[in-house]
C-alpha positions as CSV (number, residue, x, y, z in Angstrom):
1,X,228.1,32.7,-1.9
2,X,229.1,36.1,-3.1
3,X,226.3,39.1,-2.9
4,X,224.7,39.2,-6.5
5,X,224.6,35.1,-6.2
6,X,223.1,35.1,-2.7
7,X,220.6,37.8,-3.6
8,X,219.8,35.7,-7.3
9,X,219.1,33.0,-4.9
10,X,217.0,34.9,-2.2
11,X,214.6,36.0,-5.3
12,X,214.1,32.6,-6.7
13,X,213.1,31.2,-3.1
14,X,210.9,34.1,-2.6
15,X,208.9,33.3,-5.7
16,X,209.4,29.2,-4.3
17,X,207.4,30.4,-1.3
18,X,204.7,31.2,-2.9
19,X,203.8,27.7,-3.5
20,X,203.5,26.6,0.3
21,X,201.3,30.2,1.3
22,X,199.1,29.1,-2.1
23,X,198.3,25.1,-0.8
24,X,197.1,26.6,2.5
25,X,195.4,29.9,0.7
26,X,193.9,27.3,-2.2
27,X,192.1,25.5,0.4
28,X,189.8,28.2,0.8
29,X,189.4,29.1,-2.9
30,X,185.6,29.1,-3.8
31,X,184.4,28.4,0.4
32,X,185.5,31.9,0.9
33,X,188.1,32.7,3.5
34,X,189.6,34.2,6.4
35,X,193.1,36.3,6.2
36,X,196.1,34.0,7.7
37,X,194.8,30.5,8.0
38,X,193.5,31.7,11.1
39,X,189.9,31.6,12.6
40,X,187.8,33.7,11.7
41,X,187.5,36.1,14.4
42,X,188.6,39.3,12.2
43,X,185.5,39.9,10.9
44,X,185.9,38.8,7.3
45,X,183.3,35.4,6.8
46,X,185.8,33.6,6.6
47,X,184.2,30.1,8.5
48,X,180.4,28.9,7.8
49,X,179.8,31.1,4.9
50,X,176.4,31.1,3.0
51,X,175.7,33.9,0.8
52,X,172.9,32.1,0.0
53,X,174.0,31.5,-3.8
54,X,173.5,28.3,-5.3
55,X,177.5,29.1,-6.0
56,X,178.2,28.7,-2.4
57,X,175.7,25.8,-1.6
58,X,177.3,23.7,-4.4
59,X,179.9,20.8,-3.7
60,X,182.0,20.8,-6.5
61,X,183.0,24.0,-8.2
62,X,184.1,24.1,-12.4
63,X,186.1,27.2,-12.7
64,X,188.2,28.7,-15.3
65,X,190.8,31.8,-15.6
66,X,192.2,33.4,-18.3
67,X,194.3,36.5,-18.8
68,X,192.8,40.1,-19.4
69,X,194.1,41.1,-22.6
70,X,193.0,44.7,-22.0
71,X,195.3,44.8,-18.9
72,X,197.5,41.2,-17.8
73,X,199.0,40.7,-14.9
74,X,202.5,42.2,-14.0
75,X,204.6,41.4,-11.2
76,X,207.5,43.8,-10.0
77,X,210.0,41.7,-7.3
78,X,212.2,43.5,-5.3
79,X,214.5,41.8,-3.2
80,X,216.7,43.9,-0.8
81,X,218.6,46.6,-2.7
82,X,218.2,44.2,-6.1
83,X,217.1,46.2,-9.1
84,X,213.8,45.2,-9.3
85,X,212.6,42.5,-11.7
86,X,209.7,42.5,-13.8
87,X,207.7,39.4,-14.8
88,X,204.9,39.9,-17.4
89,X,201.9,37.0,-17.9
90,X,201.5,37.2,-21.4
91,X,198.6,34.7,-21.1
92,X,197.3,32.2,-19.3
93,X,194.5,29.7,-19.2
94,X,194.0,27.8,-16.8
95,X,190.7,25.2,-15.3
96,X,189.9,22.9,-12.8
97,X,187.3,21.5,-10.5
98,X,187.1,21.9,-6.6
99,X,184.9,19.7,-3.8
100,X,184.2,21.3,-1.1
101,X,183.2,18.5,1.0
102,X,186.6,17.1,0.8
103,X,188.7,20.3,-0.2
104,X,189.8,17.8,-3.1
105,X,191.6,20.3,-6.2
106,X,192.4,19.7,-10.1
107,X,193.8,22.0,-11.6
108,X,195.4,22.0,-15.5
109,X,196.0,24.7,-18.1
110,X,199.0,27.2,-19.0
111,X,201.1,30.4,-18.0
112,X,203.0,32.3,-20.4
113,X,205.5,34.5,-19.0
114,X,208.1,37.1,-19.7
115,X,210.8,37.7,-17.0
116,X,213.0,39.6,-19.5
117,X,216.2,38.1,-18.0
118,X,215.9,34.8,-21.4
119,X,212.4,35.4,-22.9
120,X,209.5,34.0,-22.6
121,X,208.7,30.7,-20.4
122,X,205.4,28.3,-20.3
123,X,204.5,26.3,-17.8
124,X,202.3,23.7,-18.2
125,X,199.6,21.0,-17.4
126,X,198.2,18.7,-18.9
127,X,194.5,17.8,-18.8
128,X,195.4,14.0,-18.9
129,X,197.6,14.5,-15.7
130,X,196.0,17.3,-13.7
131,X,198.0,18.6,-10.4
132,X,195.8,17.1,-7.8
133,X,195.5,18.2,-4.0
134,X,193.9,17.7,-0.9
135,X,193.9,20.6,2.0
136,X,197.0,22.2,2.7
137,X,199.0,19.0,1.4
138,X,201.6,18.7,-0.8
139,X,200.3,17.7,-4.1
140,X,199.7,13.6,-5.0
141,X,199.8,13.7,-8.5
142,X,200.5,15.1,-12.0
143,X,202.8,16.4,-14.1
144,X,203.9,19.6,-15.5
145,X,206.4,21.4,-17.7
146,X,208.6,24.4,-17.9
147,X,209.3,25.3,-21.6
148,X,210.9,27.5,-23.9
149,X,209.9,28.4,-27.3
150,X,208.2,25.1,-29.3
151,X,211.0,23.0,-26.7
152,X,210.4,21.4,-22.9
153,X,213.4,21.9,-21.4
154,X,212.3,20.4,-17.7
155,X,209.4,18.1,-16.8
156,X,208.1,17.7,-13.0
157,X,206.6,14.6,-11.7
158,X,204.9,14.5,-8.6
159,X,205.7,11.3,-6.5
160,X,203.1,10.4,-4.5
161,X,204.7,7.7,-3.0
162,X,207.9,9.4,-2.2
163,X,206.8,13.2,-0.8
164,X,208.4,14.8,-3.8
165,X,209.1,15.1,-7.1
166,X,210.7,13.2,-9.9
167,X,212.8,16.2,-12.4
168,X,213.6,15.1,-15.9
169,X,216.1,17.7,-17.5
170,X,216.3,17.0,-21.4
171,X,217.2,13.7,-22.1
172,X,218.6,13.4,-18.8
173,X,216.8,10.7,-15.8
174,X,214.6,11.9,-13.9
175,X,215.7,13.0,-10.4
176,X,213.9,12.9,-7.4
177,X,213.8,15.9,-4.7
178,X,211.8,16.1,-1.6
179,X,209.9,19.0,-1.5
180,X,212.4,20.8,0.8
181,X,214.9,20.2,-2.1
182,X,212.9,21.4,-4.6
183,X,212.1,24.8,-3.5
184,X,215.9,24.9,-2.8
185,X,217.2,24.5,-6.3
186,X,219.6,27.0,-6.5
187,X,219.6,29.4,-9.5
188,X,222.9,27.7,-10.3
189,X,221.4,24.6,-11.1
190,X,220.5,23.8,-15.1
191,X,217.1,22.8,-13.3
192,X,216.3,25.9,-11.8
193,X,213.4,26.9,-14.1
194,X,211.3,24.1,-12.1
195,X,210.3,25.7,-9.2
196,X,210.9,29.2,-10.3
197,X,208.3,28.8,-13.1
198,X,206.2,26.6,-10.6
199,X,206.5,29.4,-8.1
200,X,205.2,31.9,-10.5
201,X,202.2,29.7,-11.7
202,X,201.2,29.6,-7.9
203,X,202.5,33.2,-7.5
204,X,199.5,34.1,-10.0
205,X,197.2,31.4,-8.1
206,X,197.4,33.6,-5.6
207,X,196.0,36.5,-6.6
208,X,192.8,34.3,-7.6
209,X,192.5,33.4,-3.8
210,X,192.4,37.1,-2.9
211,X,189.6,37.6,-5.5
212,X,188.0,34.3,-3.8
213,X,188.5,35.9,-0.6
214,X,187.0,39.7,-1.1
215,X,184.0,38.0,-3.5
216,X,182.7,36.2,-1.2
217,X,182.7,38.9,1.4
218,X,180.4,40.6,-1.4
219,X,178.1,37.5,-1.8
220,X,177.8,37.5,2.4
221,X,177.5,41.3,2.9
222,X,175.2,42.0,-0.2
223,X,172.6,43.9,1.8
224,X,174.7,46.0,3.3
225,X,176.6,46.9,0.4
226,X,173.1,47.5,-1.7
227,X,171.9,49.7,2.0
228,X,175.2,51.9,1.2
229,X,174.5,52.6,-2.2
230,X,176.6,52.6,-4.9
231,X,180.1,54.0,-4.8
232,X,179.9,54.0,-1.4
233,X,181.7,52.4,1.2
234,X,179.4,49.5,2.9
235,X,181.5,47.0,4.4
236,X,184.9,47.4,6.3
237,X,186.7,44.4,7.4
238,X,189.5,44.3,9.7
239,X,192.7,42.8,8.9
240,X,195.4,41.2,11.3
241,X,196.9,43.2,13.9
242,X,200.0,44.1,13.2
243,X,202.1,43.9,15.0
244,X,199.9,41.2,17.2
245,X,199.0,42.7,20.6
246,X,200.9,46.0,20.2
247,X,199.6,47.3,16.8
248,X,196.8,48.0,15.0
249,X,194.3,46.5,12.4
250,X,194.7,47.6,8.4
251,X,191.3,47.1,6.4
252,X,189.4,46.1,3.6
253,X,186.8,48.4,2.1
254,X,184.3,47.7,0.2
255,X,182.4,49.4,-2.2
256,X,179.3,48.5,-5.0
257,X,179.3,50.2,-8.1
258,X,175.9,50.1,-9.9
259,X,175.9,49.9,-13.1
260,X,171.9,49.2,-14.0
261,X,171.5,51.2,-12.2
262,X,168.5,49.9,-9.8
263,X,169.9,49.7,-6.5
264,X,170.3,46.3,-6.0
265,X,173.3,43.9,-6.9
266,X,172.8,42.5,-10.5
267,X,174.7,40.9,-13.3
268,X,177.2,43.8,-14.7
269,X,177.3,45.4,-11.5
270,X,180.8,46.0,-10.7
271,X,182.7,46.2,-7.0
272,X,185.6,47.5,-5.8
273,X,188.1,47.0,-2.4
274,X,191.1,49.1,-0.7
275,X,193.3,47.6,1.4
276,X,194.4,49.4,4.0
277,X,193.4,52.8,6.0
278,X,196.4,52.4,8.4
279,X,200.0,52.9,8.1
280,X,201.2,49.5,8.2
281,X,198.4,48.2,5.6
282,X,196.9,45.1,5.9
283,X,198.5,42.1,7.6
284,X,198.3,38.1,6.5
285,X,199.3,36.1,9.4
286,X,199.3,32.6,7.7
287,X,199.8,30.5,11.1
288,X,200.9,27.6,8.6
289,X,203.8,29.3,7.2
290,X,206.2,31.3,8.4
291,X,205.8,34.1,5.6
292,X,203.7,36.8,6.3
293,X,202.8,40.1,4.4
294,X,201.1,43.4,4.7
295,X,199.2,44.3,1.9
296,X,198.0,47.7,0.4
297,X,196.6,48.4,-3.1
298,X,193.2,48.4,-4.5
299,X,191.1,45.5,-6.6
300,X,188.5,46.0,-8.9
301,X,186.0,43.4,-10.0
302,X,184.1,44.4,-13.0
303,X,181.0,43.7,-14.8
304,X,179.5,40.5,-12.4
305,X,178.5,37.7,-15.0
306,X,175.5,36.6,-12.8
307,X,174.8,35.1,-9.3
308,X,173.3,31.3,-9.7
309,X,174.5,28.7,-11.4
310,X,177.5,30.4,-13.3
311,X,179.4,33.6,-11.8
312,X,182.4,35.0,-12.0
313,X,183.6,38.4,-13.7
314,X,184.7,40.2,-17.2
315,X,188.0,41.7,-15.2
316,X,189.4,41.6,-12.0
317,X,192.1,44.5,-11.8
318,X,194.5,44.9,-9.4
319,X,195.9,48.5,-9.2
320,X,199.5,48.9,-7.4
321,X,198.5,46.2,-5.4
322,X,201.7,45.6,-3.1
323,X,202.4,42.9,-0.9
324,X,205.9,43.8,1.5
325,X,207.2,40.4,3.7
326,X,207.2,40.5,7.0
327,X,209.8,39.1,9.4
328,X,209.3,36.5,12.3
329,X,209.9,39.6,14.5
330,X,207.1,41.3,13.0
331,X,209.1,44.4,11.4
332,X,208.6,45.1,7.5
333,X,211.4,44.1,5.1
334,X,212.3,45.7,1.5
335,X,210.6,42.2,0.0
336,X,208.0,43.1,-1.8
337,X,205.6,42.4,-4.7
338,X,203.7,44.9,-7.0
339,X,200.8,43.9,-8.9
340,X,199.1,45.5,-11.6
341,X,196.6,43.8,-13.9
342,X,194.5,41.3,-13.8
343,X,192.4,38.3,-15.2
344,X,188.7,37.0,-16.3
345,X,187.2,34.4,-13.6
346,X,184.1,31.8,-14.3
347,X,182.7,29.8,-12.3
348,X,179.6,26.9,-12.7
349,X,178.6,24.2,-10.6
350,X,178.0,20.9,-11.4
């Protein structure tokens, strides 16, 4: 494979990744958890949470996401000396339920994307065939689409029975890959938009879990954070060590903005965290997977929508927000991914 193919490749598999980090990640959506599938001994609630919200106590979560039109989400890729590619989320819209008794997930909606390479892409589910998934397993079932303009180019089937999926192309059959295959599809093939555009709808997932993850820090560590006062830092969590043994331990940092102001945490308060007060940033070990990143950047979760029975928040911003690979070695690579933007997140119980 010659060097602009191989590299075209290595940037489709990177978004493909994403996918496997998200079904472990997704597993902790709306629980609230640690950094790297690991046990909770950095610090962060990750295990036994209770914030003492009727959010947390509940055992199925409704939730729904949709894009900030004020500020969406964009993605910058860079992929070894690659120029850098851009992918805009134009809008999205997206809802499901979660059970956190038996980490059970639905999920259905839409992602519209630019990647400025063809125009603009959707990808799709349908409510009538939700993706559903249990833990950190593959999914069981549903379907979704990859299209372009009014026309679905590429449908995926998930085969329950067969540890894959079934790809219709056109009016082509559909084909079945394993899951291995399918997050190989080379950027060569006339199918490639399946788990590229699959790989950016979990790609964009995945910032969701790390709003999941720092909010329910806030919800646990509430106290403190109102004992700091606003604009203040009140809680600093410890990351992974990177590298393990030998390094050291970026951070989160949290701070409480009060927006009553009456010194305690109400609806349209506002939050925000830092990643990272050490050189190397803070560091996901996902023991599950053998991608791993260091993260630096800042997110901001504005105007808090209330803390019972629905929660969730008018923007959650993510400002130069960069997550850089790490190798199995544990050195940095020039794989990395800047955020910017962001999204609206609500939340009920049932």
């Amino acid at each position: 494979m010659d060097n602009g193919k191989r590299k075209s490749f290595k940037l489709l598999r990177y978004f493909c990744l994403i996918f496997i980090i998200l079904f472990g990640a997704l597993t902790i959506i709306s629980s609230g958890g640690g950094g790297g599938g690991d046990d909770d001994d950095d610090n962060d609630g990750g295990d036994n949470n209770n914030g003492g919200s009727n959010i947390l106590e509940s055992q199925i979560y409704n939730y729904g996401i949709n894009l900030y039109d004020e500020n969406p989400l964009t993605f910058i890729v860079s992929v070894d000396e690659s120029d850098p590619v851009t992918i805009s989320i134009t809008g999205m819209n997206m809802q499901g339920t979660y059970n956190t008794s038996t980490q059970a997930f639905t999920m259905y909606g839409n992602i519209w994307c630019d990647t400025g390479e063809d125009g603009g892409i959707q990808i799709g589910i349908a409510e009538a065939t939700p993706v559903k998934w249990t833990g950190t397993a593959y999914p069981t079932e549903g379907t979704f689409s990859i299209s372009k303009t009014a026309a679905t180019l590429i449908t995926v089937s998930i085969n329950s029975s067969g540890g894959g999926v079934n790809i219709t192309y056109g009016e082509d059959a559909p084909v079945f890959y394993t899951w291995q295959d399918f997050l190989n599809i080379s950027s060569e093939s006339p199918v490639y938009r399946a788990n590229a555009g699959y790989g950016i709808w979990e790609f964009t997932m995945k910032r969701v879990w790390y709003f999941y993850q720092t909010f329910n820090s806030i919800l646990e560590n509430q106290d403190d954070l109102e004992t700091a006062g606003s604009n203040n830092i009140g809680l600093t969590e410890n990351c992974d060590q990177f590298p393990p043994t030998t390094g050291t331990s970026g951070t989160r940092q949290y701070k409480y903005i009060d927006t009553n102001p009456n010194g305690e945490v109400n609806p349209d308060d506002s939050f925000q965290v830092t990643f990272n007060t050490s050189s190397n940033g803070c560091w996901y070990n996902d023991l599950s997977n053998d991608t791993d990143v260091l993260v630096k950047g800042i997110i901001d979760m504005n105007i808090l929508t209330g803390l019972e029975d629905v929660t969730g928040f008018e923007s959650v911003i993510f400002t130069d927000f960069i997550e850089t690979e790490t190798t199995e070695t544990y050195e940095a690579t020039e794989d990395l991914i800047t955020t910017n933007g962001g999204f609206s997140i609500f939340i009920s119980v049932e």
